[in-house]
N, C-alpha and C positions, 0 to 999 in steps of 0.2 A: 504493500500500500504506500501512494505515496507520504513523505514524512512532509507534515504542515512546519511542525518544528522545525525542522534542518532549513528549509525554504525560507522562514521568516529570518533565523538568524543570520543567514549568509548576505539576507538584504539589506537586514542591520548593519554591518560590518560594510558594504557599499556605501551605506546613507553617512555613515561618523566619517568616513575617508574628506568629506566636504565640510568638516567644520574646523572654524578657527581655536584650533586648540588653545595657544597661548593665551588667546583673549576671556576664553570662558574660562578657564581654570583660574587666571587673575580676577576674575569677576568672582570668581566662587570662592577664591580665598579672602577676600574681603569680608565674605559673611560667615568664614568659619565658624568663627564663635560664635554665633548667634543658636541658641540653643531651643529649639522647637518644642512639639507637643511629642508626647509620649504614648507611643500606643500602647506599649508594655502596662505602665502604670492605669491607661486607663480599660485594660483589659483584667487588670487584679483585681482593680476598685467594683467593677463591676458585679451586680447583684444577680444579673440575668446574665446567659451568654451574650456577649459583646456582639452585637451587629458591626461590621464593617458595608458600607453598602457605597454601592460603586458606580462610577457614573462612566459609561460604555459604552459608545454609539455603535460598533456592528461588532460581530467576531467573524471569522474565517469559514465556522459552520453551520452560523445563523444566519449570514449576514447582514443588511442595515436592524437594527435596534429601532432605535431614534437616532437615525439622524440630523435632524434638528434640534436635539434636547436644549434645552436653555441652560449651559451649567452654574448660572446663579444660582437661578429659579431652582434647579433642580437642589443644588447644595443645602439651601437652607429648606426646603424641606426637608432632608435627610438629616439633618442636625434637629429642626424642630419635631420630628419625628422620634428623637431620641437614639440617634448610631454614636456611634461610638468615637467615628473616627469611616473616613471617607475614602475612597480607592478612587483615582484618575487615571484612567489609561493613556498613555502619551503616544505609546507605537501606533504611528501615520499607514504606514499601505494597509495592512489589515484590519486594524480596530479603529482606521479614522480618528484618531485621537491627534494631540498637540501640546505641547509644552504649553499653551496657549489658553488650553482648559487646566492644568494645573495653576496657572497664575490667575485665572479666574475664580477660580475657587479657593485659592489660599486670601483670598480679597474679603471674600464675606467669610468664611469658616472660622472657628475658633478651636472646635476637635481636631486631632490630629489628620496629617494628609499623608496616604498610601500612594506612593508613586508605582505604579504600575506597568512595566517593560519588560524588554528583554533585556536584563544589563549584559554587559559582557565586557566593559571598558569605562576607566575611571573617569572616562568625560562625561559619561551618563550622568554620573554622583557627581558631578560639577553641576550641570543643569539641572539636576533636581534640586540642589542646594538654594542654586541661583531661583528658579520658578518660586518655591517655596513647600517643597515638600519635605517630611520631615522622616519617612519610611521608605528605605529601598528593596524593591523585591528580587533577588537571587534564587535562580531555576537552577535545582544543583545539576539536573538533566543534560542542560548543556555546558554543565561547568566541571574542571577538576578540581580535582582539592584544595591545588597551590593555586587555580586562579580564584576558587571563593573565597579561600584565605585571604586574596590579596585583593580583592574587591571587598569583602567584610571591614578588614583594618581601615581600609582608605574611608568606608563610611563613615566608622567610628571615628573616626581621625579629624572629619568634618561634621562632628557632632549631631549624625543621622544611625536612626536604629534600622535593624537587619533583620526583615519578612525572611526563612531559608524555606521554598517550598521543594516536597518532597512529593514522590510518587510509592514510591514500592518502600521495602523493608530496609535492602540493601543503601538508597539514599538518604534512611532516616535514620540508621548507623551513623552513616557519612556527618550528618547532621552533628547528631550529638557530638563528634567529635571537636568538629569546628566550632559548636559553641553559638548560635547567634541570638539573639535578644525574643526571638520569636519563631517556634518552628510551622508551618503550614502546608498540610495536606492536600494536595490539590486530588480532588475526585474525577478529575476528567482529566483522561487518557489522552497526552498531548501530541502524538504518533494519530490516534484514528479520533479524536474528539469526544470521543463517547465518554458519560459521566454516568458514576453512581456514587452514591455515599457511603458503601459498602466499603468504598477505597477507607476510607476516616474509619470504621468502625473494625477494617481488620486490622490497620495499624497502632489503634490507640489502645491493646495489650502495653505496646509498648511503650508508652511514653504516659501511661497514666499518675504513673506518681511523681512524673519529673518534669520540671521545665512549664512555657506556656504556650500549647498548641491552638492553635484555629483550623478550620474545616473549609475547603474552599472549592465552589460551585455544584452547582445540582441541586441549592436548598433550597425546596419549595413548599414545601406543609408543612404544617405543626409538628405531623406527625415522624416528619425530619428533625425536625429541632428536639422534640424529646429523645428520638434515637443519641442523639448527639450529645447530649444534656448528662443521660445514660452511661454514657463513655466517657466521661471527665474531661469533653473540649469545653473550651472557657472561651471561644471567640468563632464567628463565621462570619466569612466572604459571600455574599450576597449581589448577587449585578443583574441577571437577564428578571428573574422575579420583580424588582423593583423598575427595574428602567418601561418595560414593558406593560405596565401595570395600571390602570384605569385609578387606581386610590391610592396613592402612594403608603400615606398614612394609615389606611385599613391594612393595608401589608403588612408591615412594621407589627400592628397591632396582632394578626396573627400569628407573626412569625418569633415576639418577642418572650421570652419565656425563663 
């Protein structure tokens, strides 16, 4: 089958060869220190599982979403709604996304902001810095060790926390070793698309007494969230349910728990 993964990465890797390195990195060490919102903390504090909810205009297998979502409009619903902390997807050819909706959203938000990518290269964590995000997502999938390693430090290094998502058993070893601020399960099979939550509930054997994991995509009913609830996940990635969604705020309402 063909690999959607391999596809989007290698396009990635085309798109960064065009940007001005030295200028964004200078820009981004400017606000090193500037120290953000915390999805960790606001995912301990939390009474209910942590909503993370995402603002997504198409995917690869759905394709267009909303494409015209309003990502103001949509933000603060999501925050008066009660999440937790917000996901924005930046990668342009497939998820129609932009540096462009994270800077718009870090404008009106005051929850934490989930950058949403394929990292693979420390210019990314320069322009999320810059935009205003404050969470980097690392795919250990297309990453090795020594390059999460050294994507991991460099976030930390510009005082942004570390999403590791994981797929199978073997990458949530990997995980633990590296250590990063937030481990995340992603239920959908990033080779054929297909999603279940069954991915989260075979792997949280493993991680139930340790560290803070989230569940990411395919939550759609309650009757998900308690599965989940079950299993000692303390946080879920939530995106085509709410984008797609006629009441945003009745969503929330069922899926809050």
């Amino acid at each position: 089958m063909h690999n959607i993964l391999e596809e989007i990465v290698e396009k990635k890797k085309e798109d960064l060869k065009n940007l001005n390195r030295e200028e964004i990195h200078n820009k981004a060490m400017e606000l090193k220190n500037n120290r953000g919102q915390s999805l960790k903390n606001a995912l301990i504090k939390s009474q209910t599982i942590g909503i993370i909810s995402e603002i997504k205009r198409a995917s690869p297998s759905k394709g267009d979403l909303n494409i015209n979502l309003d990502v103001e409009e949509m933000a603060k619903i999501y925050e008066n709604a009660g999440a937790k902390a917000v996901s924005v997807l930046t990668e342009e050819r497939y998820f129609k996304g932009s540096y462009k909706d994270l800077e718009k959203a870090r404008k009106c938000l005051t929850v934490p902001i989930l950058n949403k990518d394929f990292f693979i290269d420390k210019i990314q964590i320069d322009l999320c810095k810059i935009y205003g995000g404050d969470v980097i997502l690392l795919i250990l999938k297309v990453l090795s060790d020594v390059e999460a390693k050294e994507l991991l430090d460099y976030a930390h290094f510009m005082n942004l926390e570390v999403l590791m998502e994981v797929h199978d058993e073997e990458e949530l070893l990997r995980a633990k070793e590296l250590n990063p601020d937030i481990i995340g399960i992603n239920n959908r099979n990033l080779e054929t698309f297909e999603v279940s939550i069954d991915a989260t509930i075979a792997l949280s054997k493993y991680i139930k007494e340790e560290g803070l994991v989230i569940s990411e995509s395919g939550i759609k009913t309650r009757e998900d969230v308690k599965r989940l609830k079950e299993h000692g996940v303390k946080g879920m990635l939530v995106g085509e349910s709410f984008v797609t969604s006629g009441n945003v705020a009745e969503t929330f309402r069922e899926l809050t728990l």
